[in-house]
N, C-alpha and C positions, 0 to 999 in steps of 0.2 A: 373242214374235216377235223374230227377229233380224233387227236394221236396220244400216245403216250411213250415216254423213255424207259426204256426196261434196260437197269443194271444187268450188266452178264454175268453176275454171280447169281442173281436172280432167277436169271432162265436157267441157267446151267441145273440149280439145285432142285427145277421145277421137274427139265426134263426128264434126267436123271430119275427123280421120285417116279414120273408117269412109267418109265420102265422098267425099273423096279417093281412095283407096285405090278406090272406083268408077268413075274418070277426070272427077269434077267437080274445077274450076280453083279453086285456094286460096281467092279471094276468094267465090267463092262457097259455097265447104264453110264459112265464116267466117261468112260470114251466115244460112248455117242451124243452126251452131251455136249462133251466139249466143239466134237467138229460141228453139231447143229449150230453151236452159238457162234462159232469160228464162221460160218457163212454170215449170218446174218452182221456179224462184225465189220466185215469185208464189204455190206450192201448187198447180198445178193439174198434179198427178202423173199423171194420165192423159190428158197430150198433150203429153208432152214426152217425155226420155227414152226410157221406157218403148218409145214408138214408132217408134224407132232399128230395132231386127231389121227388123219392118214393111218400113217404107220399102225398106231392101236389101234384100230379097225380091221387091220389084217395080219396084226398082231393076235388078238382077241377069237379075230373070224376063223385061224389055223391055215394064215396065208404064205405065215411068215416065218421059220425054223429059229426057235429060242437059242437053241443050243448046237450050231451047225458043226462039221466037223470040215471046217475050210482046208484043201489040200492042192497038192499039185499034182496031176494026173497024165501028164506026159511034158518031157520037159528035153532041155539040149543046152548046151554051154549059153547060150546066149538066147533062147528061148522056153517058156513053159502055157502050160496052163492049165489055171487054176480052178477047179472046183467048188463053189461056193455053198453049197451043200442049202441053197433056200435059204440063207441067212441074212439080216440086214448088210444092204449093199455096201454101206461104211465100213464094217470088219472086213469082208470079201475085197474092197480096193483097197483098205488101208495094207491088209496081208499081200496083194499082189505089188502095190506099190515098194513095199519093204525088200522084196523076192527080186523085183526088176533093180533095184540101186545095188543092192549084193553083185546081182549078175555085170549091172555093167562099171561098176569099180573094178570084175575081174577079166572080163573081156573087151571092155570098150564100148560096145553099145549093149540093149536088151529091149525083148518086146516079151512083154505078158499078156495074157489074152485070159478071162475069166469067162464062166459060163455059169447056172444055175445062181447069179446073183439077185440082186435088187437096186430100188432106188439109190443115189447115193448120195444124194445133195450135190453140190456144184463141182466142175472139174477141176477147178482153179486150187479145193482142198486138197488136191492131194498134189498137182503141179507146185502149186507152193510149197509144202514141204518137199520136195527135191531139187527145187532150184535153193531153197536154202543149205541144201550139202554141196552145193557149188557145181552141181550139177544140170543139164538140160532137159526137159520132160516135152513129151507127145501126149496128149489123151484122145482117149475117142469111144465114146459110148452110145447105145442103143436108147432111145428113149424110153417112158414105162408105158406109152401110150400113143398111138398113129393119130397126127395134126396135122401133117402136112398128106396131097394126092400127087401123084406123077404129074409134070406138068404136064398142062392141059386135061385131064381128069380133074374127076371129082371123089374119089375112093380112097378113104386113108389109109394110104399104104406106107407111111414112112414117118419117122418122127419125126422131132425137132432133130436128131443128132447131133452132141454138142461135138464143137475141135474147142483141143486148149491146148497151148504152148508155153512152155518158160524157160526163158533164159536168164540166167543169175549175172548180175553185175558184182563191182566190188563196192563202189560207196552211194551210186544211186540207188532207188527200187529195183527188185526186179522186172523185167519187163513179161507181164504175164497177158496172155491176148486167152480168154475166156467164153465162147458165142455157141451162139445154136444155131444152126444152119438156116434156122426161118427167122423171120422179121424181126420176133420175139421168142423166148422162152413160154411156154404152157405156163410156170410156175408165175411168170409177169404178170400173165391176165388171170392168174385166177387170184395174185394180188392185186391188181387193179378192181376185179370183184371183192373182196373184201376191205377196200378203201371205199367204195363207191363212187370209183370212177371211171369214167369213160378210156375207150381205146384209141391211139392214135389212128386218124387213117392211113391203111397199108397194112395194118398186123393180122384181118382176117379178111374174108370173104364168104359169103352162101355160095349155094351151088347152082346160083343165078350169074355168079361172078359180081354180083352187087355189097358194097363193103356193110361190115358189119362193127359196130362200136363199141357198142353195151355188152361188156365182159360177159355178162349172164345170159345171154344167148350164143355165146359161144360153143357150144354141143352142135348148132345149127351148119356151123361151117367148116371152115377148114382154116390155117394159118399160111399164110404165103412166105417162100422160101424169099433167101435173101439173093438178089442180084438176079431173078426170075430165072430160068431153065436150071443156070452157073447152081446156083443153089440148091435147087433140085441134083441134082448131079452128085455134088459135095455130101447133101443127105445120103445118097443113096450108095457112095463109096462107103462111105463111114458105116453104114450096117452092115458092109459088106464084112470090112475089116475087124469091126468090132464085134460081131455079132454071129453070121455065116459062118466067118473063119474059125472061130472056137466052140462051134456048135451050138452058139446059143440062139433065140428068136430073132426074129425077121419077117418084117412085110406081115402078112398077115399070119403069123406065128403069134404077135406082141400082142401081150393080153394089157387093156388098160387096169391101170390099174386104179384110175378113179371109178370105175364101174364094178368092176369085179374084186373082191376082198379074200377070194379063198384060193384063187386057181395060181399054179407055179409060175411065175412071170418069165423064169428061165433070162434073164436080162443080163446083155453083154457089155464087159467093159474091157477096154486094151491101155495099158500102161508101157509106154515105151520112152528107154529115157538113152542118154549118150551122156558118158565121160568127155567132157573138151580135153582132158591130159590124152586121149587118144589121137589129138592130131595136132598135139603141139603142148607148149606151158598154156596153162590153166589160168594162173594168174596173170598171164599176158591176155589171155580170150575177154577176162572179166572187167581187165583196165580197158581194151577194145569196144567193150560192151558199154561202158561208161561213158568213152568218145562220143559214140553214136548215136546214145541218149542225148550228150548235152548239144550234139551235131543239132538235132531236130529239134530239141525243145526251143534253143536260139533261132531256128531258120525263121526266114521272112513269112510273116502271117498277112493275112487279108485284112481290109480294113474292118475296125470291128469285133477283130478277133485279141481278147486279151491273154489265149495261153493257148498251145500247143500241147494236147497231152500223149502221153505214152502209153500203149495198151498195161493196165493194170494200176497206174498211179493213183485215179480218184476213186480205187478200191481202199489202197494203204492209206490216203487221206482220209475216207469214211472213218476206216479203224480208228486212227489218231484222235477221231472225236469222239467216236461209240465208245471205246474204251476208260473213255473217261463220264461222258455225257449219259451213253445207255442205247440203246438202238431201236428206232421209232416203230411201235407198234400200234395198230389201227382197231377202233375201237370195237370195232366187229370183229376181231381175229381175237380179239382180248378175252371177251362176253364166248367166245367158242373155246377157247384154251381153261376158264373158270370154268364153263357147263362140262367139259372132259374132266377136270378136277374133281368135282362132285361126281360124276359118275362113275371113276375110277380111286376115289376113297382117296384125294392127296389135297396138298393144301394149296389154295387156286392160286394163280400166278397174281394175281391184283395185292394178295394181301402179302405174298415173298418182296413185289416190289416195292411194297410202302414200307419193307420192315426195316 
């Protein structure tokens, strides 16, 4: 498989260009770069990057609100929610993420709930920036396109719906736990498609109930929730909470949005985060946190087994190297990131990162 390292100055000044070059204002193409390259930093290859064409497709097609006027639309000491005005879903969670740490440094806990959003790239972006204010985060978002069917169906009626959690220590990592309620992430196999590789058995099935491998026939079936029914279940809270509850899409509401480039995705995200000084010192919860971590990572392993990890460590490990090394991109994703370049009049990411 032919990869290549792409410095994250590189991507950053690609993306940035590609949005711009769409009539978004510097600072704002700046901050969507930065978080697209922040995932792929982190490893989560399929929601970052990768989702560049994407975007200017419905960017281009008038799917997607240049210039959103992102607000709060009904709100209460400890809850709101946010109007995203059709805008990239990055500005819409980063503005409600900001909205819920105000709220709950002044009450204690906060839940945000957004609507009329979009995609946002991974949950962990923004749990991480709040467990880094020594704070705790809940996520829970709608997906942009039904992959998973009620169990026992075959009718996609539910996403992937990711849950993500963080809790801040004081000298180890944070512990961030990051999953989509199916087997896989949508964004895995459709990097597994652009690597030219195969899928684990377990991550889909036809509506034979017979497994399905080859990423690229993936439209054919459906994805399997994790922990069968349990998972279905989980999916199916979480667009309640996420989605339902702030009037955004649901069930067959959710427009894909790999198929369709123009129509309102209306796409829900919930930010909910809790102050530890709310039920105690802070910096005792954080040294606790620490315990816990080194509690597990020491316990007794199986034989065979050389490390015990922590939900979110061999993210912060990726980083440690990407951030120096560059973060592996597949040479098919490359040849589509250069033909968007050309097409959209910037300079192709091949020759940013040889420079």
């Amino acid at each position: 498989m032919n990869e290549h390292s792409i410095p994250a100055a590189a991507a950053h000044r690609f993306i940035r260009a590609a949005f711009e070059s769409q009539g978004f204002d510097t600072s704002t193409a700046d901050t969507l770069a930065a978080l697209m390259v922040e995932a792929d930093l982190y490893g989560s290859d399929g929601h970052g990057i990768i989702r560049l064409p994407q975007y200017i497709k419905r960017i281009r097609a008038g799917g997607i609100n240049k210039e959103p006027h992102i607000r709060v639309v009904r709100e209460h000491v400890s809850t709101a929610l946010v109007d995203g005005d059709n805008g990239m879903g990055h500005l819409v969670v980063s503005f409600a993420t900001t909205l819920a740490m105000r709220k709950a440094r002044q009450s204690g806990m906060a839940w945000v709930n957004t609507r009329m959003s979009n995609h946002a790239g991974p949950a962990s972006l923004y749990v991480r920036r709040v467990v880094t204010e020594g704070l705790i985060c809940l996520y829970f978002a709608v997906g942009n396109a039904n992959h998973l069917a009620p169990w026992g169906g075959t009718e996609l009626m539910l996403s992937t719906n990711p849950i993500a959690v963080g809790l801040p220590t004081r000298d180890e990592p944070p512990v961030i736990l990051d999953m989509a309620t199916a087997m896989a992430a949508y964004g895995k196999v459709k990097a597994k498609a652009k690597r030219g590789e195969m899928m684990p058995p377990g991550w889909m099935i036809d509506r034979q109930g017979q497994p399905i491998l080859d990423p690229a026939r993936s439209a054919e079936g459906l994805l399997l929730p994790i922990g069968g029914h349990k998972g279905y279940g989980l999916a199916l809270v979480v667009g309640f909470l996420a989605g339902t509850l702030g009037g955004a899409a649901m069930g067959r509401q959710v427009i894909d949005f790999n198929a369709d480039h123009t129509s309102v995705t209306n796409t829900g995200q919930t930010v909910a985060v809790i102050d530890p000084a709310a039920f105690g010192d802070a910096e005792e919860f954080r040294k606790s946190a620490d315990t816990v971590v080194r509690d597990i990572r020491s316990s007794e392993r199986l034989p065979g087994v050389d490390r015990i990890w922590l939900p979110g460590e061999q993210s912060f490990e990726k980083h440690a190297r990407y951030a120096v090394a560059g973060f592996p991109l597949s040479q098919g994703l490359l040849d589509e990131l250069n033909a968007l370049a050309q097409e959209i009049g910037i300079a192709p990411l091949a020759e940013l990162a040889a420079a």
